[in-house]
C-alpha positions as CSV (number, residue, x, y, z in Angstrom):
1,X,28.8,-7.4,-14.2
2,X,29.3,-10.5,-11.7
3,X,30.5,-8.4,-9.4
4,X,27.4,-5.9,-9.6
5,X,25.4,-9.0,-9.1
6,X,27.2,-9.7,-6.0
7,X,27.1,-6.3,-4.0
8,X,23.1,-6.8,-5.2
9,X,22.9,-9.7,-3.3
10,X,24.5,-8.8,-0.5
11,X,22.7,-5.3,-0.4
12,X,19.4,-7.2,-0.5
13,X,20.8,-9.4,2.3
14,X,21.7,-6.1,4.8
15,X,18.3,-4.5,4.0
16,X,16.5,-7.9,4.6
17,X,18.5,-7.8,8.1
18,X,17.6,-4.5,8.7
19,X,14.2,-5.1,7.9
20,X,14.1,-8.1,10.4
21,X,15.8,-6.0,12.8
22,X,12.7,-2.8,12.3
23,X,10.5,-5.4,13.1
24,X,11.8,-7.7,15.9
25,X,12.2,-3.6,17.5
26,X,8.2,-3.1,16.5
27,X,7.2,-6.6,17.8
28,X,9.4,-6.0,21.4
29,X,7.8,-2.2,21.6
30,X,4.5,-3.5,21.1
31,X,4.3,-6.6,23.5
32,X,6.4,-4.0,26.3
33,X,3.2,-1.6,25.6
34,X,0.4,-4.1,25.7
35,X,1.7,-5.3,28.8
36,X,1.8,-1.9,30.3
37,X,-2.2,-1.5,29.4
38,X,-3.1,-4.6,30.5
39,X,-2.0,-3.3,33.7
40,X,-3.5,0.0,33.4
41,X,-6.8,-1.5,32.1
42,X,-6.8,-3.7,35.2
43,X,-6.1,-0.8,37.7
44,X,-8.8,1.3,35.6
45,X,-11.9,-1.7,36.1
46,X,-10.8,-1.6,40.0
47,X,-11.3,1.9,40.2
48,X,-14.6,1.7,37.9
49,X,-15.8,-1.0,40.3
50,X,-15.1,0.6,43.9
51,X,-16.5,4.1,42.6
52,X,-19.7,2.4,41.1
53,X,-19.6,0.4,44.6
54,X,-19.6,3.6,46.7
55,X,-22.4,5.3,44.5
56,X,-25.1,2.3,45.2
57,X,-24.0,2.8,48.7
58,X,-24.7,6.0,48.5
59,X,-28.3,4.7,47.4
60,X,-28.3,5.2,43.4
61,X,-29.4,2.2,41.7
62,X,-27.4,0.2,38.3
63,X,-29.9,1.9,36.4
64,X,-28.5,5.6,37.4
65,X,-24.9,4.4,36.9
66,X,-25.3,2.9,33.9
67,X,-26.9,6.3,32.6
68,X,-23.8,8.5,34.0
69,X,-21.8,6.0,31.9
70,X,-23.8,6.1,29.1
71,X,-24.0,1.8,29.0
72,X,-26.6,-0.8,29.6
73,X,-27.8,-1.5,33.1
74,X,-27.2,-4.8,32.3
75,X,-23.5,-3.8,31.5
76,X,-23.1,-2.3,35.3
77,X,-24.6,-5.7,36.4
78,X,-22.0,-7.4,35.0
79,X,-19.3,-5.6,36.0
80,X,-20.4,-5.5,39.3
81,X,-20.8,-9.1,39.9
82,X,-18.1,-10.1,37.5
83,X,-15.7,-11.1,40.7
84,X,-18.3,-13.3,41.6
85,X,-18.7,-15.5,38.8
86,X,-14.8,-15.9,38.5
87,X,-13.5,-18.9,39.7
């Protein structure tokens, strides 16, 4: 019996490893992925910015892009003049 209390313990201690282990894997994967769509995320708002750019050069007003994107016009407004405002 002792010794069936023993291998217990030290199977709960090598699944409580492995368990670590899963999840130190899941927390690594995760933060590698969130760091590649920050970067994504920041190329994609330069992109949004130049293009909506180009179209008011091309003489259409916040009001028509915000429309194409289906958000506010004050939501164009503030992504156009968001590099402004930063310090």
């Amino acid at each position: 019996m002792r010794g069936l209390l023993i291998l217990r313990f030290l199977d709960d201690k090598a699944v409580s490893r492995m368990d670590e282990a899963s999840a130190i894997a899941e927390l690594l994967a995760a933060h590698a992925e969130m760091e590649r769509s920050t970067v994504a995320l920041a190329d994609a708002r330069e992109r949004r910015l130049a293009a909506a750019r180009r179209l008011i050069e091309l003489g259409h007003g916040t009001s028509w892009i915000a429309k194409q994107l289906g958000v506010s016009r004050q939501a164009v407004d503030g992504f156009l003049k968001y590099k402004d405002r930063r310090p």
